[in-house]
C-alpha positions as CSV (number, residue, x, y, z in Angstrom):
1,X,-6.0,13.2,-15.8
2,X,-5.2,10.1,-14.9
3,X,-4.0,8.4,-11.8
4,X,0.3,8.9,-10.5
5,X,1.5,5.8,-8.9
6,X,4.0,6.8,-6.6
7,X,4.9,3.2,-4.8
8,X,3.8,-0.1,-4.2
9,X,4.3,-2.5,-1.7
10,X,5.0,-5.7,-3.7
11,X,5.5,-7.9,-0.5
12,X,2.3,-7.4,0.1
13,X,1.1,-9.3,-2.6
14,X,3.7,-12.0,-2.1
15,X,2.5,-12.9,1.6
16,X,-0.6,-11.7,1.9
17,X,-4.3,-13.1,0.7
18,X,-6.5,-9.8,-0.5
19,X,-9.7,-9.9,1.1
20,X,-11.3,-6.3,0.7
21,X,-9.8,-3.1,-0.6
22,X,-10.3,1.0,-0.1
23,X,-9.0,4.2,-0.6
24,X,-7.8,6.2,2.2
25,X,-6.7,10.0,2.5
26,X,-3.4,10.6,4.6
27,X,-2.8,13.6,7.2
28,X,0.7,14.9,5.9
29,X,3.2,17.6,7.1
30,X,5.4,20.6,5.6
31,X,7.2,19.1,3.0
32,X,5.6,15.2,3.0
33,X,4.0,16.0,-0.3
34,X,6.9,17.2,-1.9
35,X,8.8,14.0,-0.6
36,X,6.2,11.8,-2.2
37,X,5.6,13.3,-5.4
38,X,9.5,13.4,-5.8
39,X,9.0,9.3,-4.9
40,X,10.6,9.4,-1.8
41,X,8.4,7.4,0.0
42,X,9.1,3.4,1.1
43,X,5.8,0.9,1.9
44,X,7.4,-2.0,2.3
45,X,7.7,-2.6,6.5
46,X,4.3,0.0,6.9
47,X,1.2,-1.6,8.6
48,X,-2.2,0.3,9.9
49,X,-3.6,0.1,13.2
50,X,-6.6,1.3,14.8
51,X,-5.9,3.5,17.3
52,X,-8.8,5.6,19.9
53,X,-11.2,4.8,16.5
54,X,-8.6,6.1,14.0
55,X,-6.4,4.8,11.1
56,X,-3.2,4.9,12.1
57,X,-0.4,3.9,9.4
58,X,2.9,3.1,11.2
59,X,6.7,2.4,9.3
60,X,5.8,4.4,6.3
61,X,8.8,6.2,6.0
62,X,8.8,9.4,3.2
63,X,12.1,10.7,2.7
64,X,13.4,14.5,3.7
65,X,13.9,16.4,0.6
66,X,17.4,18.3,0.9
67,X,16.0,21.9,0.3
68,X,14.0,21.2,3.5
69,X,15.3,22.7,6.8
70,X,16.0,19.9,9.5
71,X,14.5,21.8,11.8
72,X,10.9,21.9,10.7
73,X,11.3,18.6,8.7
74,X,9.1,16.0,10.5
75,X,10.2,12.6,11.5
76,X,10.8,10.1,8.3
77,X,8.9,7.0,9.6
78,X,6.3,8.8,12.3
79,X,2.8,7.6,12.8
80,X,0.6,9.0,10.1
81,X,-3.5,9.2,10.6
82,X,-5.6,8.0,7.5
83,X,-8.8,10.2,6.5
84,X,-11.7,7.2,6.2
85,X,-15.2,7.4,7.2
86,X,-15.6,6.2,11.1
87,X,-17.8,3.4,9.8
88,X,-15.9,1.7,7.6
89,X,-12.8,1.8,10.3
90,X,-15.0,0.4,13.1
91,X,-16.3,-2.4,10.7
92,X,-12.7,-3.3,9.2
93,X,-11.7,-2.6,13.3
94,X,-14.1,-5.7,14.0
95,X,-13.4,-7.9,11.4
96,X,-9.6,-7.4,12.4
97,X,-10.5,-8.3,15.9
98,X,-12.8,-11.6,15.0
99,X,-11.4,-13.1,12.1
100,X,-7.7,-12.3,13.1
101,X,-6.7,-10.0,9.4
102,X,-4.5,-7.1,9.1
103,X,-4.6,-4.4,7.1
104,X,-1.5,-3.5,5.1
105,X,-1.1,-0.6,2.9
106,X,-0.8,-1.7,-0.8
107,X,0.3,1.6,-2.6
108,X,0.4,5.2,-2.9
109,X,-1.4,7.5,-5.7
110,X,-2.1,10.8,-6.8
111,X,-5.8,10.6,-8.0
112,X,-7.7,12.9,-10.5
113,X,-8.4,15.7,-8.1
114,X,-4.3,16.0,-7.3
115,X,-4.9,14.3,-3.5
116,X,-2.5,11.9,-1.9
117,X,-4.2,8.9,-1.5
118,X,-3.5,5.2,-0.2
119,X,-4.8,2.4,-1.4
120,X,-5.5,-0.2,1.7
121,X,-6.3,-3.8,1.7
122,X,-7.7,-5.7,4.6
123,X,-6.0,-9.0,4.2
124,X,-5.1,-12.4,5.7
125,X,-1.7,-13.9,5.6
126,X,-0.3,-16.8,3.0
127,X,1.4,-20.0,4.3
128,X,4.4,-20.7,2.8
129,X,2.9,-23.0,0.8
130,X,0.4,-20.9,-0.4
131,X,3.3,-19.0,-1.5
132,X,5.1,-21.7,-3.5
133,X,1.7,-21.9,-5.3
134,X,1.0,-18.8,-6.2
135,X,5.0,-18.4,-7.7
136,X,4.4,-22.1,-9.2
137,X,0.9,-20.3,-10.9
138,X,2.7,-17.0,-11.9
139,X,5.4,-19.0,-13.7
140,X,3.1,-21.1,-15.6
141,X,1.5,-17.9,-16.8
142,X,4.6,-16.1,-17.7
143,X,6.0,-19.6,-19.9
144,X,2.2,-19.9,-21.4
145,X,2.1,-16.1,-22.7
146,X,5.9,-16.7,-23.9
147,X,4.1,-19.7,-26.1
148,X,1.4,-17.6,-27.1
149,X,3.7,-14.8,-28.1
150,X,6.0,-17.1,-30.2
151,X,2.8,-19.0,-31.7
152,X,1.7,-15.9,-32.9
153,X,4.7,-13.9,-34.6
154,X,5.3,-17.4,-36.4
155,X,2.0,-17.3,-38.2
């Protein structure tokens, strides 16, 4: 079986510089799962924290389904804990503390085994023109595969 993307945080990739990635379990609710598999889940303002030695995702907002009653619904964008290893949190805990990096949540998955998973990046911010680069770079590509493609279906 392979892998369900559910969503993915683009922005992330626009303004951020990738520096180490990991998979992460998340603690979920009721109906959460339901929410997610139907894809009403949002990345895009979500950011992690460590919090008394735990991952904590924060702005992650998963939609309500509308079979759900409200009052046993939880909270759309409430703090979510993430299920790592305590090592790995306490060393991507220092290196957020010394070498000033964040860690941003990249996307959301279904894996082999049917879990909910989140795929986490500890990263360090682009400077705008780091940004301009990197969309000067991704054009170049896109007009040299355009050339590539037309090259070929002429032979």
């Amino acid at each position: 079986m392979a892998i369900k993307e559910i969503a993915r945080n683009r922005k992330a990739f626009h303004d951020y510089e990738l520096i180490d990635r990991l998979e992460a379990g998340i603690e979920l609710v009721g109906s959460e799962v339901k929410s997610i598999r139907a894809a009403k889940v949002n990345l895009k303002e979500s950011y992690i924290r460590v919090v008394k030695e735990q991952a904590v995702i924060f702005g992650m907002h998963i939609g309500r389904l509308s079979t759900t009653q409200n009052d046993f619904a939880p909270e759309e964008k409430r703090a979510r804990t993430l299920l790592m290893h305590k090592k790995e949190i306490l060393r991507w805990e220092k290196r957020v503390k010394l070498e000033g990096l964040t860690i941003i949540p990249l996307k959301i998955f279904f894996n082999s085994k049917n879990r909910c998973k989140l795929d986490i990046a500890l990263a360090k911010g682009k400077k705008l023109h780091d940004k301009r680069e990197a969309l000067k770079q991704k054009d170049a590509d896109r007009t040299s595969k355009r050339a590539m493609k037309i090259a070929l279906s002429d032979l």
